[in-house]
N, C-alpha and C positions, 0 to 999 in steps of 0.2 A: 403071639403077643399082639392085643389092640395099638393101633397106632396112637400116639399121645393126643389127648383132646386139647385143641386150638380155639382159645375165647376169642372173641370177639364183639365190640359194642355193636349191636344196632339202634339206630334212632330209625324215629320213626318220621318222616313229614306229609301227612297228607295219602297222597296216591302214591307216594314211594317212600325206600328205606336209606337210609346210610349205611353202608356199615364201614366200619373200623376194623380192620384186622389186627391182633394183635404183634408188635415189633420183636420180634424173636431173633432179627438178624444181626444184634449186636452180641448175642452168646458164639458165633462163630466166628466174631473178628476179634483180632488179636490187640489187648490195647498194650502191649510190651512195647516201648517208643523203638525207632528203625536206628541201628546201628550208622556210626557216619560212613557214607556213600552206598549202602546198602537201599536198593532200588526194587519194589515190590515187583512192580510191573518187569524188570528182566528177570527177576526168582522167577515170577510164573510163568514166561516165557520158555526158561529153563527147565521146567520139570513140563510143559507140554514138549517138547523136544525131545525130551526122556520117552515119552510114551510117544511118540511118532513111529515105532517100530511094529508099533500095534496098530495102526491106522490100519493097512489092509489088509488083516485080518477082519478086525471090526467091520469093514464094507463087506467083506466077503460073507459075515454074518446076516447084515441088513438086506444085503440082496437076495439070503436065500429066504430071508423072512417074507419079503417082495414077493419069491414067484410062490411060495405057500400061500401067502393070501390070492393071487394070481390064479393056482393050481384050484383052489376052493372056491372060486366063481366059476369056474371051467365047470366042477364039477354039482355044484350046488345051485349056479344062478346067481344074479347081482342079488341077494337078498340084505336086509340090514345089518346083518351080522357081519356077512362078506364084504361088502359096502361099507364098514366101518375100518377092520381090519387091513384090506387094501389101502382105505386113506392113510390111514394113522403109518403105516407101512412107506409108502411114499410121503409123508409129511414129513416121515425122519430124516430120509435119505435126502431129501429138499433142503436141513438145517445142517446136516454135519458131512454131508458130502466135499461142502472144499475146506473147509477142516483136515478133512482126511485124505485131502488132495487129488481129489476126482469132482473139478469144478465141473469139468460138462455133465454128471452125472443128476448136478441140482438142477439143470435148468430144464431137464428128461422126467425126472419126479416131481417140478413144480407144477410142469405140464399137466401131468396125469392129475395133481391136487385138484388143479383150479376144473380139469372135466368132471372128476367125480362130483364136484362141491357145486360147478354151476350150469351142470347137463338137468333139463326140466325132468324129463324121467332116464333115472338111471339105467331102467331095466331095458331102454332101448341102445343103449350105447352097444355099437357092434364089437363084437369081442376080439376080432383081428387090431382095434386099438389099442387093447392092451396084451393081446399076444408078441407070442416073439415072431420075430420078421426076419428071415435070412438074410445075414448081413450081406450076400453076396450083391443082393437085390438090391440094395442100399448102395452099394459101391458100384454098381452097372451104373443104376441111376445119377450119383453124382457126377461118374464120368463122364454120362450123355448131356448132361446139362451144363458144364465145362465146355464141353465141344462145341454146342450150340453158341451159347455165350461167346464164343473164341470165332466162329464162323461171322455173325452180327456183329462184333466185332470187324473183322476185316472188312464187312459191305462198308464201314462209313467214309461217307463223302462229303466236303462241303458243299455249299453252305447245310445242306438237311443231315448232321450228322449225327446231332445230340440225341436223336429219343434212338439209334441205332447205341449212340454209347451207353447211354441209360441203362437200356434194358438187354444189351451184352454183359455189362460190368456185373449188373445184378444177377443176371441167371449164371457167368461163369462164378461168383462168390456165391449164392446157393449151393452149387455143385461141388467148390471147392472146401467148402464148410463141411459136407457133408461127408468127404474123402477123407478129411484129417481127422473126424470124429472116432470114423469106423475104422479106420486104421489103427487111432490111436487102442480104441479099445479092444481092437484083435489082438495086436503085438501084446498089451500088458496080459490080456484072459491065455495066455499059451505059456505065461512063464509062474512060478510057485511064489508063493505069498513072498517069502525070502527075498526074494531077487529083486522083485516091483519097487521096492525103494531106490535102491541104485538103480534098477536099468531107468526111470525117469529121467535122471541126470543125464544118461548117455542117448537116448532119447531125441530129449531136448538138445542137445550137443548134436547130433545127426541133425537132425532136421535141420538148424540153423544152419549150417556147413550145406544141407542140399539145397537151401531157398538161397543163400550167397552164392554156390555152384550155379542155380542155374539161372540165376539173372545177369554174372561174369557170362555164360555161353549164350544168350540169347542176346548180352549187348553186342557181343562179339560179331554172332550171325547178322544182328539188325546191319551193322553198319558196313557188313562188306556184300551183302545186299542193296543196302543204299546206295556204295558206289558203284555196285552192277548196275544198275537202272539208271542213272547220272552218266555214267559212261556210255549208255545207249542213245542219249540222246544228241543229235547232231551239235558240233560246234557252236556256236553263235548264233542258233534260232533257239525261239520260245516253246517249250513241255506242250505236250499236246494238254496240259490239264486248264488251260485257259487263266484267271487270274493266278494261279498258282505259278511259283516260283520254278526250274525246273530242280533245285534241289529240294527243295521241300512236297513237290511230287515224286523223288524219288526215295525221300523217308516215308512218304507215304504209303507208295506200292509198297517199300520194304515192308512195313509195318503189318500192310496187309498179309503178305506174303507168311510174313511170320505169326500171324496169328492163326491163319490157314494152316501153316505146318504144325503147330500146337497143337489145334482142332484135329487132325487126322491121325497124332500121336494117341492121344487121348481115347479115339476108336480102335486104334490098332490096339491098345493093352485090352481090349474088353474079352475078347476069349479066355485072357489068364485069369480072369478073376474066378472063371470056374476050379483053376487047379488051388482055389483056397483049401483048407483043409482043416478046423481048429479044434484038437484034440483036448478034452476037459483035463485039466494039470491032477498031480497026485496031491494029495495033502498029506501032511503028516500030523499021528498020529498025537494024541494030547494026552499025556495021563493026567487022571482024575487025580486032584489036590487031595 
């Protein structure tokens, strides 16, 4: 069946047109007056909540629409057809990703939109851009960039401290960005559509509990560090750190001290990251309506 024809006025002025589309949008609102305290806006709330059980299914769908158009560049070349498809592919997953509650997922497909759309020639874009990347690579790398971050970190020293904290804070949050992304997205790719609703919750419930955990353990460490180094220093003379106080040279070594052991935590995990392992989950099976 043809789709219903849609009038429209055009006028005409000059070098250009108006047009008018036709108002068709008051055949699908309801003009029945609202019951008293009956509230549109939480009805529709309520029935997207209904259908939230469906959200990761639905991404599991968009993603594999992703690597088909992904898999059809591989095999065909960036051509306009493949070129279209891929966009339109990642466009979607750019609008309804945090909808369906895989925010870092839009800002991964916005990426890709804006190359495809404002790369001068498509057909040079190297294709390990939009290949897939072993994640393990991804989590070495954040590691090492953590570490570094956390090393620059402990060099600073007054008064030249600031472009040391600058550009530690920065490269340890690049690195740290880039550890909770890939984590996040292993742990949910290992469990069945079913479960990724609930395990979120418990997820997000762990993480908080381990970022509380280990800032109670590292205030712990800072401060009995602090009075190690405070206790070293003789009675009643001045901190070899010159205007510095001798207690606040000795939060300072701490501080060092402990950004240095953080940084060497952070290399020691790096071998494990080889015993990753992520097996593609089972699905189940759909019979046909």
């Amino acid at each position: 069946m043809s789709p219903p024809k849609i009038d429209a006025a055009v006028t005409t002025y000059g070098d250009y047109e108006l047009i008018t589309p036709q108002h068709t949008l008051r055949k699908a609102v309801s003009d029945r007056p609202l019951a008293p305290g009956e509230d549109p806006v939480a009805r529709a709330e309520k029935a997207l909540a209904e259908l939230s059980s469906e959200f990761s299914s639905w991404m599991d769908q968009e993603c594999d629409r992703l690597d088909k158009a992904r898999q059809a560049i591989v095999k065909s070349g960036m051509t306009a057809a493949t070129k279209e498809q891929l966009f339109h592919a990642a466009h979607d997953i750019k609008g309804e990703a945090a909808t369906f509650g895989f925010p870092a997922c839009a800002a991964t497909a916005d990426s890709l939109c804006r190359l495809i759309e404002y790369a001068p020639d498509q057909t040079k874009i190297p294709p390990k851009l939009i290949e897939t990347v072993d994640f393990r690579i991804l989590l070495a790398c954040g590691m090492v960039l953590s570490a570094v971050g956390l090393l620059l970190l402990s060099a600073a020293r007054p008064p030249d401290s600031l472009a040391w904290l600058v550009i530690g804070s920065t490269l340890q949050s690049v690195g740290g960005g880039g550890l909770l992304t890939c984590f996040t997205m292993i742990s949910f790719s290992t469990l069945s559509v079913e479960m990724r609703t609930d395990a979120s919750g418990v997820y997000s419930l762990l993480r908080q509990l381990g970022c509380a955990s280990g800032v109670a353990l590292m205030t712990g460490v800072l401060h009995v560090v602090a009075h190690g180094h405070l206790l070293a220093f003789p009675e009643g003379q001045p901190g070899p750190g010159g205007a510095l106080s001798p207690e606040n040279l000795a939060v300072l070594k701490a501080y060092s001290a402990c950004f240095q052991g953080m940084a060497a935590a952070s290399l020691l995990m790096l071998p494990g990251i080889w015993l990753f392992r992520v097996r593609p989950t089972r699905r189940t099976a759909v019979e046909p309506v």
